[in-house]
Biopython code that builds the backbone (N, CA, C, O; Angstrom):
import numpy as np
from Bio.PDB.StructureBuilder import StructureBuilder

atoms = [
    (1, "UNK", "N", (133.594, 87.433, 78.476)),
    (1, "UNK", "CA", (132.798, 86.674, 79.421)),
    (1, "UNK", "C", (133.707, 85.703, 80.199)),
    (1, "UNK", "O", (133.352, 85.561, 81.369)),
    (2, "UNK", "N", (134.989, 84.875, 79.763)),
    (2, "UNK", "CA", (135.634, 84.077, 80.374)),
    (2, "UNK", "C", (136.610, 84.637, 81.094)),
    (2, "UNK", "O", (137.243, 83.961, 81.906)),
    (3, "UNK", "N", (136.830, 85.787, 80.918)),
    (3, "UNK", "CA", (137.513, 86.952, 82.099)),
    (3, "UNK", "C", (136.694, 87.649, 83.091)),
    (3, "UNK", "O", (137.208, 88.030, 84.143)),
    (4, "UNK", "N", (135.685, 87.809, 82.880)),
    (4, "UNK", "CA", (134.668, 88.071, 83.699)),
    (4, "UNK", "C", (134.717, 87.212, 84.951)),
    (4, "UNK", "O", (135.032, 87.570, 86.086)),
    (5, "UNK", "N", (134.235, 85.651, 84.398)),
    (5, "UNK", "CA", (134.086, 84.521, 85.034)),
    (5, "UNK", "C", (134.881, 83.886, 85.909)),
    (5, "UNK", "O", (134.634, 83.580, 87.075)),
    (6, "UNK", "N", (135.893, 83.699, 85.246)),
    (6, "UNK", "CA", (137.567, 83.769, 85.683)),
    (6, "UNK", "C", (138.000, 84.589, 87.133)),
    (6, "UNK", "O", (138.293, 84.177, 88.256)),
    (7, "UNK", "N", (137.908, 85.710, 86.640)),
    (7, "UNK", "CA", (137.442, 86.581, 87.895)),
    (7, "UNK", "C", (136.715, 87.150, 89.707)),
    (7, "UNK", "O", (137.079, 87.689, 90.752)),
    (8, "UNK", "N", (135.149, 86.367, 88.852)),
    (8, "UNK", "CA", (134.665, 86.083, 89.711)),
    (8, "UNK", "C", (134.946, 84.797, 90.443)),
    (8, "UNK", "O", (134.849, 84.669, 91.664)),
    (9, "UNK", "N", (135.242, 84.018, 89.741)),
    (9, "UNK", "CA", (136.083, 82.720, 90.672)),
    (9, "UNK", "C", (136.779, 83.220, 91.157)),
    (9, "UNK", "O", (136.428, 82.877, 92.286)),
    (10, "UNK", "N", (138.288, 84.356, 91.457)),
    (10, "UNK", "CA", (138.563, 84.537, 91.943)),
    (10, "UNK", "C", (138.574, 85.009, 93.443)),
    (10, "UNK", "O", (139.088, 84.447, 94.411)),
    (11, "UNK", "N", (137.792, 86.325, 93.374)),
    (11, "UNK", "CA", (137.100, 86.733, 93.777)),
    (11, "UNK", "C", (136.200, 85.772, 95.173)),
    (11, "UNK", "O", (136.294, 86.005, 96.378)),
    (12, "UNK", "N", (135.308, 84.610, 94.449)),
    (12, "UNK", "CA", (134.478, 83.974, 95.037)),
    (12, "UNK", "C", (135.931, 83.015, 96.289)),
    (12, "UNK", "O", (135.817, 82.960, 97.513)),
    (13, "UNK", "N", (136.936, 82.503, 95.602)),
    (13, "UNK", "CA", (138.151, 81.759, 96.357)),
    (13, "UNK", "C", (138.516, 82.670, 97.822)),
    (13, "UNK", "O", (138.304, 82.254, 98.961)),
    (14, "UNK", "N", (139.061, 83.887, 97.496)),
    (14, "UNK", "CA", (139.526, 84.977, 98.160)),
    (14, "UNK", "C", (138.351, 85.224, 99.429)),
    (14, "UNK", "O", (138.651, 85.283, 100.622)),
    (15, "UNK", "N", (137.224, 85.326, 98.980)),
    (15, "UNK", "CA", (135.855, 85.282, 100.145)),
    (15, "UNK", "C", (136.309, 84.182, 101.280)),
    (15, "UNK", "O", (136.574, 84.337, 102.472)),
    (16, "UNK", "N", (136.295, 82.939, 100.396)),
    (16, "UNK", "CA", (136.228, 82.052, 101.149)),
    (16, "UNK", "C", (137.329, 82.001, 102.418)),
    (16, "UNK", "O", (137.246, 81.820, 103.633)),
    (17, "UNK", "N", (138.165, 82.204, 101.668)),
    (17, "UNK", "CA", (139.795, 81.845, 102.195)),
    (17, "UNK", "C", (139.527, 83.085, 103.606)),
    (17, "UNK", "O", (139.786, 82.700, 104.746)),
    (18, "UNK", "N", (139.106, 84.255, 103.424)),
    (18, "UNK", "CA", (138.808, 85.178, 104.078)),
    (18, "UNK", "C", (138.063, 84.853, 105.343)),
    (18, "UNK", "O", (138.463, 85.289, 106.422)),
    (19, "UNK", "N", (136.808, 83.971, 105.224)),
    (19, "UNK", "CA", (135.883, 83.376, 106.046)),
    (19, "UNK", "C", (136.705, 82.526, 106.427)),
    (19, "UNK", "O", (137.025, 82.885, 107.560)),
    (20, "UNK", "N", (137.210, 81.672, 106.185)),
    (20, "UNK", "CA", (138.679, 80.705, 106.712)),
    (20, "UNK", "C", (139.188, 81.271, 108.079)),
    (20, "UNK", "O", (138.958, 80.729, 109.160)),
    (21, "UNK", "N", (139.970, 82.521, 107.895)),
    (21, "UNK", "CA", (141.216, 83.162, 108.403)),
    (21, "UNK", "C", (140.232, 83.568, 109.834)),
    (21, "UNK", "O", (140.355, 83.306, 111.031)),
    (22, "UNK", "N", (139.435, 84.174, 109.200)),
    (22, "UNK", "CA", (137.968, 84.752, 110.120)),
    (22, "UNK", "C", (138.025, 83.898, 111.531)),
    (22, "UNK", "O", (138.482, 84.181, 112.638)),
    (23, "UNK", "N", (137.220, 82.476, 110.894)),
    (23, "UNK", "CA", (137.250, 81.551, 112.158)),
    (23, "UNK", "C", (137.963, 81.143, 112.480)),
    (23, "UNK", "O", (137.723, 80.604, 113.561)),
    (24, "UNK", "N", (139.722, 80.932, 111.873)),
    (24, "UNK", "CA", (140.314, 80.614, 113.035)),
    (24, "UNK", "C", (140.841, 81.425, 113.668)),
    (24, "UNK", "O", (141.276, 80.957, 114.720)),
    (25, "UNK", "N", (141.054, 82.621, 113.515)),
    (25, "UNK", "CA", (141.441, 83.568, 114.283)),
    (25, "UNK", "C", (140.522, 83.359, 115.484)),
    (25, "UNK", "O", (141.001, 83.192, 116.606)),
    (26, "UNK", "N", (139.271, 83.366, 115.272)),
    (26, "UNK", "CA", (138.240, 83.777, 116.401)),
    (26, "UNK", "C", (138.473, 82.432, 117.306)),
    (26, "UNK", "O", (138.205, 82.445, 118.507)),
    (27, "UNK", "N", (139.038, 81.166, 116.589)),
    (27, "UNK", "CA", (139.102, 79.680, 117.404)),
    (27, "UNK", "C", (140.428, 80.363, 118.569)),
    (27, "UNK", "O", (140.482, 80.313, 119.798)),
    (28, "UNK", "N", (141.466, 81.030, 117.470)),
    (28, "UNK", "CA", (142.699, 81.127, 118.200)),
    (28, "UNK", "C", (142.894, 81.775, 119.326)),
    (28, "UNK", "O", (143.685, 81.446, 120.209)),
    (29, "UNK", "N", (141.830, 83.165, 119.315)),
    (29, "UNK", "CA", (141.418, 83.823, 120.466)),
    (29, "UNK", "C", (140.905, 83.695, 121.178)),
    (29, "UNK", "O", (141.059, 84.388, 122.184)),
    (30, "UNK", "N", (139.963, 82.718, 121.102)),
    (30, "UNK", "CA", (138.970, 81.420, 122.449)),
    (30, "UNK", "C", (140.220, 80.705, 123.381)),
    (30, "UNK", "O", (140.403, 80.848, 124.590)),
    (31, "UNK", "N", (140.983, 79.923, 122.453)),
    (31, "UNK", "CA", (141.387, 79.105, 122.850)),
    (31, "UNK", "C", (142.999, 79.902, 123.753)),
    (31, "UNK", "O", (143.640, 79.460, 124.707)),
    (32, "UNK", "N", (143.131, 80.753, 123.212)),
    (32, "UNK", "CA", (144.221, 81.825, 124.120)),
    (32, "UNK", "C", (143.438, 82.430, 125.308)),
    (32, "UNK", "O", (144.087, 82.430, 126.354)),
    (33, "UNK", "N", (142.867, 82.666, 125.343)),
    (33, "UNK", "CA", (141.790, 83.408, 126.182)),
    (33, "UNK", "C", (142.076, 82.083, 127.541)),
    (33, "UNK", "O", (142.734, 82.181, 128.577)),
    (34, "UNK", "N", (141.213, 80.805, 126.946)),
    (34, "UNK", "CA", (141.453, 79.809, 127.702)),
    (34, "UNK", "C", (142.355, 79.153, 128.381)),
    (34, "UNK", "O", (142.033, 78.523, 129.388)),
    (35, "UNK", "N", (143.396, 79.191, 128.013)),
    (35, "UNK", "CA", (144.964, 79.308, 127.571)),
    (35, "UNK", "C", (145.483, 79.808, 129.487)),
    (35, "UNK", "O", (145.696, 79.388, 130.624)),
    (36, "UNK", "N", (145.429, 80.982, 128.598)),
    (36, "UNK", "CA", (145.835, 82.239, 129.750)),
    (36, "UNK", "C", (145.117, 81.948, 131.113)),
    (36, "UNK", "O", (145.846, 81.964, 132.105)),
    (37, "UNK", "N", (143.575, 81.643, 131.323)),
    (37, "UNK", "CA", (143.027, 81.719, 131.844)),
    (37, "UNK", "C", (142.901, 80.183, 133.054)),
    (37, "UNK", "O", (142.420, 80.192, 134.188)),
    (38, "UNK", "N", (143.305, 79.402, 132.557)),
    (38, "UNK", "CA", (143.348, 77.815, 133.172)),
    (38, "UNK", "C", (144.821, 77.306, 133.898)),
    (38, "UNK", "O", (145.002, 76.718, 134.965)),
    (39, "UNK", "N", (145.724, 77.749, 132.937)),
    (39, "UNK", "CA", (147.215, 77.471, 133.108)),
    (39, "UNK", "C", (147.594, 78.621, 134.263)),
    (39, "UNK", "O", (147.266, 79.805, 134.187)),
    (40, "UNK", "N", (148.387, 77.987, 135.388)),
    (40, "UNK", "CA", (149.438, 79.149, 135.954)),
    (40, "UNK", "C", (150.454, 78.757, 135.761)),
    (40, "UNK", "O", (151.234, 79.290, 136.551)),
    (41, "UNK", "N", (151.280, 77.598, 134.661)),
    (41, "UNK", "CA", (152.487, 77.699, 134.819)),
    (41, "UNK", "C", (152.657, 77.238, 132.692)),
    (41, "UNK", "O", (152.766, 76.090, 132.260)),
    (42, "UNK", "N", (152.629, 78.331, 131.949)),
    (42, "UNK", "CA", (152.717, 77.638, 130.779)),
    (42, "UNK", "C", (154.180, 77.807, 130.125)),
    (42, "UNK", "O", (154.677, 78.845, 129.689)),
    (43, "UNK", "N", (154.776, 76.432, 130.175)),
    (43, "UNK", "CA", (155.652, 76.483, 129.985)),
    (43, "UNK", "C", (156.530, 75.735, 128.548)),
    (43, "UNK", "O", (157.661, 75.970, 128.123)),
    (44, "UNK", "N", (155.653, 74.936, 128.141)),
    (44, "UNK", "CA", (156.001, 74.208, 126.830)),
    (44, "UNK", "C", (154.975, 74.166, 125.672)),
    (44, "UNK", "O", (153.789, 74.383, 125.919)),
    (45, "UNK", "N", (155.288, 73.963, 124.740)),
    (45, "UNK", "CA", (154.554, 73.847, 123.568)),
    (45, "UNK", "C", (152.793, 72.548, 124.134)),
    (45, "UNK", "O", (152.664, 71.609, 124.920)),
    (46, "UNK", "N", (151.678, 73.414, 123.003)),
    (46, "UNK", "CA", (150.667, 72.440, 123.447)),
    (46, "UNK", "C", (150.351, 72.293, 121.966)),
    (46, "UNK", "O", (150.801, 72.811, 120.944)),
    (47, "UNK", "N", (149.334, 71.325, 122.252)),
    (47, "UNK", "CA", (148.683, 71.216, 120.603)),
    (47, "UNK", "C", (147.285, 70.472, 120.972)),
    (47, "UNK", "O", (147.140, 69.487, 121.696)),
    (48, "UNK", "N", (146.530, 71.040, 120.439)),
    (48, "UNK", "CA", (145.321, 69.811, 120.211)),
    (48, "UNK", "C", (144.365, 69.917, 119.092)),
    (48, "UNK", "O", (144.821, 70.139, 117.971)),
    (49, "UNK", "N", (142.785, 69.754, 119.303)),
    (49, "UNK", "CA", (141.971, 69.973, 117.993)),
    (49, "UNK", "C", (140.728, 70.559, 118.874)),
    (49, "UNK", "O", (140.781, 70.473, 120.101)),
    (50, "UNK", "N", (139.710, 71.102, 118.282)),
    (50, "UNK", "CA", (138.472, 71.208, 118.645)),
    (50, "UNK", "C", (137.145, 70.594, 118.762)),
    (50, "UNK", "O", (135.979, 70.988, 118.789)),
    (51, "UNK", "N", (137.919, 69.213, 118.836)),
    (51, "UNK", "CA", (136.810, 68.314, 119.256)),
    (51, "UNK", "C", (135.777, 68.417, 120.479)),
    (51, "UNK", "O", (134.632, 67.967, 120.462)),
    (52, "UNK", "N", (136.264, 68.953, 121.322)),
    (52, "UNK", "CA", (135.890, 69.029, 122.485)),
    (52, "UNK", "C", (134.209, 70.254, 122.514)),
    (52, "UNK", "O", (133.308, 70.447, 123.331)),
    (53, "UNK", "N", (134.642, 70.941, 120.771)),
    (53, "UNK", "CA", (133.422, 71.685, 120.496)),
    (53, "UNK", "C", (132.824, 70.889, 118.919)),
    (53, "UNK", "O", (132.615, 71.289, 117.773)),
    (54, "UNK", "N", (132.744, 69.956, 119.435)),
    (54, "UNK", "CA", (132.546, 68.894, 117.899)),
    (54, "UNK", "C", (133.128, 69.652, 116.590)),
    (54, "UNK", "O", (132.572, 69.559, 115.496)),
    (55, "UNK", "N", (134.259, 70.384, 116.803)),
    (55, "UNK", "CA", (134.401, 71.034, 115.573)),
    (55, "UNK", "C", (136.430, 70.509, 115.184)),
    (55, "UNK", "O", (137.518, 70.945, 115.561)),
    (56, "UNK", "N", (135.892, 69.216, 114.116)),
    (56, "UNK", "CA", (137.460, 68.523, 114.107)),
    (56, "UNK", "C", (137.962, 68.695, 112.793)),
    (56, "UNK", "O", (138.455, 67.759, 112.163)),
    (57, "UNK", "N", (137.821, 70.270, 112.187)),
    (57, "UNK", "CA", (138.464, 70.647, 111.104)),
    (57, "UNK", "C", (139.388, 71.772, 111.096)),
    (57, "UNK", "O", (139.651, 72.595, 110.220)),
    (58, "UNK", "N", (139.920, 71.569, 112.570)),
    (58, "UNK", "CA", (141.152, 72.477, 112.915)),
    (58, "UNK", "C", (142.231, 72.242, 113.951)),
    (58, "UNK", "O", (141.759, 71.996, 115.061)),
    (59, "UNK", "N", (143.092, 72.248, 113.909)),
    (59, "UNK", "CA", (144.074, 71.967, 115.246)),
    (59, "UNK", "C", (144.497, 73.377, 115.534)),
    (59, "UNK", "O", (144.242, 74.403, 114.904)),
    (60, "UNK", "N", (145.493, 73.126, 117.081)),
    (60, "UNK", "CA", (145.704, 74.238, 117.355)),
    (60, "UNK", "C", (147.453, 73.978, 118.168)),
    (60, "UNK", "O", (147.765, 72.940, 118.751)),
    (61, "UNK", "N", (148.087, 74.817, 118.052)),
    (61, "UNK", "CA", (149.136, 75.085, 118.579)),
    (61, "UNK", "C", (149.495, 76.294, 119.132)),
    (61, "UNK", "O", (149.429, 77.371, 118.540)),
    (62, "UNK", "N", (150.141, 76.009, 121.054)),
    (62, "UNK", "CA", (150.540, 77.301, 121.932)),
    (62, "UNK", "C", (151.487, 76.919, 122.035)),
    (62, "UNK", "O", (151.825, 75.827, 122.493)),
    (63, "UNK", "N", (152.462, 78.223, 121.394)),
    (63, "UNK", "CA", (154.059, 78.216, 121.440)),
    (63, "UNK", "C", (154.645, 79.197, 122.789)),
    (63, "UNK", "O", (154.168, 80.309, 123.013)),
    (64, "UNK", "N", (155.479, 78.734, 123.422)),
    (64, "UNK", "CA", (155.651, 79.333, 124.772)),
    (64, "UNK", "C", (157.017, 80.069, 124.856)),
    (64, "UNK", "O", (157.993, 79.353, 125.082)),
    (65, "UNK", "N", (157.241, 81.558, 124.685)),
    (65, "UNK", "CA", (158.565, 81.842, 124.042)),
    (65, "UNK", "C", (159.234, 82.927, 125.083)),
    (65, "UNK", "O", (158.648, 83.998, 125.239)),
    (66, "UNK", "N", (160.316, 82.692, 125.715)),
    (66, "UNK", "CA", (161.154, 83.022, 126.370)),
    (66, "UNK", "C", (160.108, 85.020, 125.965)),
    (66, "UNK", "O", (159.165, 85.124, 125.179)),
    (67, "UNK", "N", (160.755, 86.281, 126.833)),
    (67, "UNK", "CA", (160.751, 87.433, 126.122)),
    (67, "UNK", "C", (162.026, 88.531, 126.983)),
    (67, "UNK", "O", (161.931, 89.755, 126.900)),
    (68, "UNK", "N", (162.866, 88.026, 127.569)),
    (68, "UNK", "CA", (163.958, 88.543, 127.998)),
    (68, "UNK", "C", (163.480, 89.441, 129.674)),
    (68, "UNK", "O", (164.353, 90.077, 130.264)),
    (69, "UNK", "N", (161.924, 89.344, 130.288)),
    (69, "UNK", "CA", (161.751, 90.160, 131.140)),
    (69, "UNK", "C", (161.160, 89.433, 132.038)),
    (69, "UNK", "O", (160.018, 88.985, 131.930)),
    (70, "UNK", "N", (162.192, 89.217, 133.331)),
    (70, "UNK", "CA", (161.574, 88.045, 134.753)),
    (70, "UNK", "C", (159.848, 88.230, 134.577)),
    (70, "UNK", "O", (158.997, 89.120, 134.591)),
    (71, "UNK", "N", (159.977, 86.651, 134.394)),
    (71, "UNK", "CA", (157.960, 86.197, 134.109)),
    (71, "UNK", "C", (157.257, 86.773, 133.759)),
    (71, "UNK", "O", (156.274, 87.243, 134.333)),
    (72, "UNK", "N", (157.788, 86.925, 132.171)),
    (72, "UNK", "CA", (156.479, 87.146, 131.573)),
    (72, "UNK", "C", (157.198, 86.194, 130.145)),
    (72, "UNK", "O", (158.381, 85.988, 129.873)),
    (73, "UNK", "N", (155.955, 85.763, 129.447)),
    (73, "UNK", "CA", (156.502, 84.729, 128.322)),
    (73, "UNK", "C", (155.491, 85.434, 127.282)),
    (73, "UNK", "O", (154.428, 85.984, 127.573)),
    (74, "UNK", "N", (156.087, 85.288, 125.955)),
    (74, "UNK", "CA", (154.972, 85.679, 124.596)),
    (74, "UNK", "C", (154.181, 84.101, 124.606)),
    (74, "UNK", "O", (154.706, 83.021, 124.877)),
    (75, "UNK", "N", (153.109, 84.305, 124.313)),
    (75, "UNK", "CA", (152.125, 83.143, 123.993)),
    (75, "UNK", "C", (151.383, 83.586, 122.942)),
    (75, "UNK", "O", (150.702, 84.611, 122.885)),
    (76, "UNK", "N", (151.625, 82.422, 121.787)),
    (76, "UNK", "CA", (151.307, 82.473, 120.500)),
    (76, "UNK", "C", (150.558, 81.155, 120.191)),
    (76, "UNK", "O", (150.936, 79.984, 120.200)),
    (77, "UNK", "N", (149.000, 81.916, 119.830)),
    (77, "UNK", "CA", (148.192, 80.164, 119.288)),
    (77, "UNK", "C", (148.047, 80.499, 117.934)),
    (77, "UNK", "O", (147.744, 81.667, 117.690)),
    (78, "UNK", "N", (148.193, 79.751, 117.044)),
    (78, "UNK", "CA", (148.038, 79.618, 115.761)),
    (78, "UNK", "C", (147.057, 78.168, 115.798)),
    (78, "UNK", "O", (147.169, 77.144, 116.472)),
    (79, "UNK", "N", (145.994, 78.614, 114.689)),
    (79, "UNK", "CA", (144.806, 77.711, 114.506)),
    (79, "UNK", "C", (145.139, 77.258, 113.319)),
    (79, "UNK", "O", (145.969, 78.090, 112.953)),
    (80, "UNK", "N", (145.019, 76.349, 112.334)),
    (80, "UNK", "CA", (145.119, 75.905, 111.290)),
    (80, "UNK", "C", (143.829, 74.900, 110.583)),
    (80, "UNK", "O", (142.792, 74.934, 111.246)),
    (81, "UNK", "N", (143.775, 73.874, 109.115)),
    (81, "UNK", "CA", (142.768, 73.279, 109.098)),
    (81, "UNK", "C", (143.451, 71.938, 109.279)),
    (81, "UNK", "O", (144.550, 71.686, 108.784)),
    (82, "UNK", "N", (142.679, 71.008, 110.084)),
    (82, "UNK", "CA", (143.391, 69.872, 109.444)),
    (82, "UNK", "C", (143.174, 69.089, 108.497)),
    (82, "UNK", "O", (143.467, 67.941, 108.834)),
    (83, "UNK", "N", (142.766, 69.163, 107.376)),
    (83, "UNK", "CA", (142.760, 68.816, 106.275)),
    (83, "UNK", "C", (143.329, 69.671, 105.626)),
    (83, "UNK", "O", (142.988, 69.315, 104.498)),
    (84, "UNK", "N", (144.191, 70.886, 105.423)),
    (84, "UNK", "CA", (145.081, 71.168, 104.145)),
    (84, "UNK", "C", (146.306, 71.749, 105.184)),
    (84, "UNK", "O", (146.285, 72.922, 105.557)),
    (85, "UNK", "N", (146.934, 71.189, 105.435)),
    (85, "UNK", "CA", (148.678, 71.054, 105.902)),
    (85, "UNK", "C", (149.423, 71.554, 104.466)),
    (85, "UNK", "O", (150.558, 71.138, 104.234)),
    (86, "UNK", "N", (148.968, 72.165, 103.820)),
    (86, "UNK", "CA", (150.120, 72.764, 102.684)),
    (86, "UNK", "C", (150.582, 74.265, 103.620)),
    (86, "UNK", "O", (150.009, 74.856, 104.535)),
    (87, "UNK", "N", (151.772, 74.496, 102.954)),
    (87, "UNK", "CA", (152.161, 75.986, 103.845)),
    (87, "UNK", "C", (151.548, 77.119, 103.397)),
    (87, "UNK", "O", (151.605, 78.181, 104.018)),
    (88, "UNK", "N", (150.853, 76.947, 102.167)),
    (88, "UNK", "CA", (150.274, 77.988, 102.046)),
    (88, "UNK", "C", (148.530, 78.375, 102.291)),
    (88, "UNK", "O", (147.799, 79.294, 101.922)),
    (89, "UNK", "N", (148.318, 76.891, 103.276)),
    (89, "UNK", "CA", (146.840, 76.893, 103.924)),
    (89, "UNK", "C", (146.897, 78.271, 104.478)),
    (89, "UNK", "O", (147.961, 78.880, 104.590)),
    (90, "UNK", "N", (145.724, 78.765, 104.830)),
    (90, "UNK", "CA", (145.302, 80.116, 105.742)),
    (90, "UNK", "C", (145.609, 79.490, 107.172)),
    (90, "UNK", "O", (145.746, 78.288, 107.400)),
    (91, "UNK", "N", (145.702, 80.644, 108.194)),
    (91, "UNK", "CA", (145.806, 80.453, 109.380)),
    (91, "UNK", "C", (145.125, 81.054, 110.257)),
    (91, "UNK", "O", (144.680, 82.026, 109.646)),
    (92, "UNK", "N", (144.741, 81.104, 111.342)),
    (92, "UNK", "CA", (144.600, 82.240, 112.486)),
    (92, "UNK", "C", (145.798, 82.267, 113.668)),
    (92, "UNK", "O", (146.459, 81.305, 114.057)),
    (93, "UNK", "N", (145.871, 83.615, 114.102)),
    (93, "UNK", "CA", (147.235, 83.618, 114.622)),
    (93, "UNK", "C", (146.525, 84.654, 115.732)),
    (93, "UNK", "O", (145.857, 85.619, 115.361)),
    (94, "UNK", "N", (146.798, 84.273, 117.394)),
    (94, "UNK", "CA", (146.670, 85.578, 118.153)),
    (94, "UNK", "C", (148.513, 85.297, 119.476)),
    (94, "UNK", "O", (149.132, 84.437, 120.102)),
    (95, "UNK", "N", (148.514, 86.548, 119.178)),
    (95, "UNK", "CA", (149.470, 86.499, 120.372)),
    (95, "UNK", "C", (149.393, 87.986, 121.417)),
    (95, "UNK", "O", (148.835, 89.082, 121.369)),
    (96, "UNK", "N", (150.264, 87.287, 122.293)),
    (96, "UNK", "CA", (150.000, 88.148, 123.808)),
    (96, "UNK", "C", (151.174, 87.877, 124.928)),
    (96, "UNK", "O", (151.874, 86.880, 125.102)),
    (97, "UNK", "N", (151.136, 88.910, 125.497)),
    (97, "UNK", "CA", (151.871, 88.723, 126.793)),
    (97, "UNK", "C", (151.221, 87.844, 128.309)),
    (97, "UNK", "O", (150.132, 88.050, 128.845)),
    (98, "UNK", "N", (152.182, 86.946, 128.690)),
    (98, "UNK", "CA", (151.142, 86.522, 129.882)),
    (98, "UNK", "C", (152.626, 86.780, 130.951)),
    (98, "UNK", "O", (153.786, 86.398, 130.795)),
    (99, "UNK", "N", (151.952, 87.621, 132.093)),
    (99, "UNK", "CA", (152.694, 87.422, 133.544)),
    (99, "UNK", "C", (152.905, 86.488, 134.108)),
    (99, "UNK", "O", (151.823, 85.920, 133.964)),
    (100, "UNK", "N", (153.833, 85.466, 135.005)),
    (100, "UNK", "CA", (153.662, 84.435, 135.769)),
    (100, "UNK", "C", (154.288, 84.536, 136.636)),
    (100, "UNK", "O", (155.517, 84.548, 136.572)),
    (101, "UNK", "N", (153.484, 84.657, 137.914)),
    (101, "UNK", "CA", (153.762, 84.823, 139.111)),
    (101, "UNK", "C", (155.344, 84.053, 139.611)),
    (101, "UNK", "O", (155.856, 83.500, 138.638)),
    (102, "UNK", "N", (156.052, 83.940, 140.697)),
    (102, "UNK", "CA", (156.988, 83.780, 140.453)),
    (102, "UNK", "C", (156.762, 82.773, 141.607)),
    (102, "UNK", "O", (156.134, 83.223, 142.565)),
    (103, "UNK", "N", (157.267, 81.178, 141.689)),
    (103, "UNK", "CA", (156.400, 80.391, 142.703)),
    (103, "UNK", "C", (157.568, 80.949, 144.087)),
    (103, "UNK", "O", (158.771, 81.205, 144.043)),
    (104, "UNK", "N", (156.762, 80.975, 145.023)),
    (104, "UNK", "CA", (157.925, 80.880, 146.484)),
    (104, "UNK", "C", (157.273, 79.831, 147.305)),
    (104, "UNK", "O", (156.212, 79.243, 147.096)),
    (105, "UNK", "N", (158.371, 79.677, 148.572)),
    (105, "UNK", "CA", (158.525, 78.789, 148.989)),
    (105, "UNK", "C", (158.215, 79.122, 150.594)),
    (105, "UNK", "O", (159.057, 79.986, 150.837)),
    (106, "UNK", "N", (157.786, 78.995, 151.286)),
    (106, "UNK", "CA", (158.096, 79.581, 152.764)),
    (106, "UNK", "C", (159.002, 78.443, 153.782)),
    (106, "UNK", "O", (158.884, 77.274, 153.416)),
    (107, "UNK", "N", (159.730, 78.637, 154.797)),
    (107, "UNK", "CA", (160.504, 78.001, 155.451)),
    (107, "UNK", "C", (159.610, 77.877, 156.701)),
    (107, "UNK", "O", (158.915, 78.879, 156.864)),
    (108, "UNK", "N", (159.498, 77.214, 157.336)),
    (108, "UNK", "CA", (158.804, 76.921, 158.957)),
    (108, "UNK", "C", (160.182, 77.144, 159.632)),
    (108, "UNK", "O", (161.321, 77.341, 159.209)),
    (109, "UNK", "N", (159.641, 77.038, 160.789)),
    (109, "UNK", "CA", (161.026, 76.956, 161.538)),
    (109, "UNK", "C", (161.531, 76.157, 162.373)),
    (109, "UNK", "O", (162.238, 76.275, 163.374)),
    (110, "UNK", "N", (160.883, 74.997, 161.596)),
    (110, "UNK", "CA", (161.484, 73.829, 162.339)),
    (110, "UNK", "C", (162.350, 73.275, 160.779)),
    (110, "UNK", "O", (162.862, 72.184, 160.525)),
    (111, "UNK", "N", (162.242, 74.505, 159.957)),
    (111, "UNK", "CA", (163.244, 73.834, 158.455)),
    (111, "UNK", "C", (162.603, 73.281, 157.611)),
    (111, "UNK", "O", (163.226, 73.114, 156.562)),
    (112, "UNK", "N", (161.695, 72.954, 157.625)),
    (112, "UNK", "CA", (160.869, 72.473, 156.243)),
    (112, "UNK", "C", (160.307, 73.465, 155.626)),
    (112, "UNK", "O", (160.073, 74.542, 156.174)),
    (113, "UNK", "N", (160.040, 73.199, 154.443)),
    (113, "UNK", "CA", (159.016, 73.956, 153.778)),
    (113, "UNK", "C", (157.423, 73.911, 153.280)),
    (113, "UNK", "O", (156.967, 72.809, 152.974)),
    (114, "UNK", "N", (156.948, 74.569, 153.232)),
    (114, "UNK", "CA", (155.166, 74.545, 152.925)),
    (114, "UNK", "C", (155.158, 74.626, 151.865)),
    (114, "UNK", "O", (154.088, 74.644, 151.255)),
]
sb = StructureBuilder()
sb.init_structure("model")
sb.init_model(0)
sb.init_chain("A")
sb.init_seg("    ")
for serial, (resi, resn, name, xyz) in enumerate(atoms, 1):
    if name == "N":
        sb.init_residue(resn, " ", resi, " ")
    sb.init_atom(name, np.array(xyz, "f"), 0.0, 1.0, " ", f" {name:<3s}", serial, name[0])
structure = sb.get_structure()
């Protein structure tokens, strides 16, 4: 019976942790989505929380990473909780390619630019 039990605690942890990973993945893919969708020039690390959806038991971080091919950058959000900062908390993780246009400049011809 105390292996049984034992067990099912396990079991019951693993659910949870599962439902964890679940929503932040689904936070991480909102918030990439958003990401992609607001920014035309993303160029440095961001971070914030989900307050903004009364929901302040997660932060979030967009890592902005070189990928060797004129404008285009990997963009990586990882969701986390903020209440357990151990490394072996669960995470949600989405990443993607984003294009970025390449800015130009036009010359007038009296020499300035627009």
């Amino acid at each position: 019976i105390v292996a049984v039990m034992g067990a099912m605690g396990a079991v019951g942890r693993a659910e949870v942790r599962t439902r964890q990973v679940a929503v932040m993945t689904a936070l991480a893919q909102q918030k990439y989505e958003e990401l992609v969708a607001t920014s035309t020039s993303l160029t440095t690390t961001q971070s914030g929380d989900f307050r903004d959806q009364n929901n302040g038991n997660y932060t979030w971080t967009a890592t902005i990473d070189q990928t060797g091919v004129t404008n285009l950058v990997a963009v990586t959000v990882t969701v986390s909780s903020a209440a357990d900062t151990s490394s072996s908390a669960p995470i949600g993780k989405v990443c993607g390619l984003l294009y970025q246009p390449p800015t130009t400049s036009t010359t007038l011809s009296n020499g300035g630019n627009r």
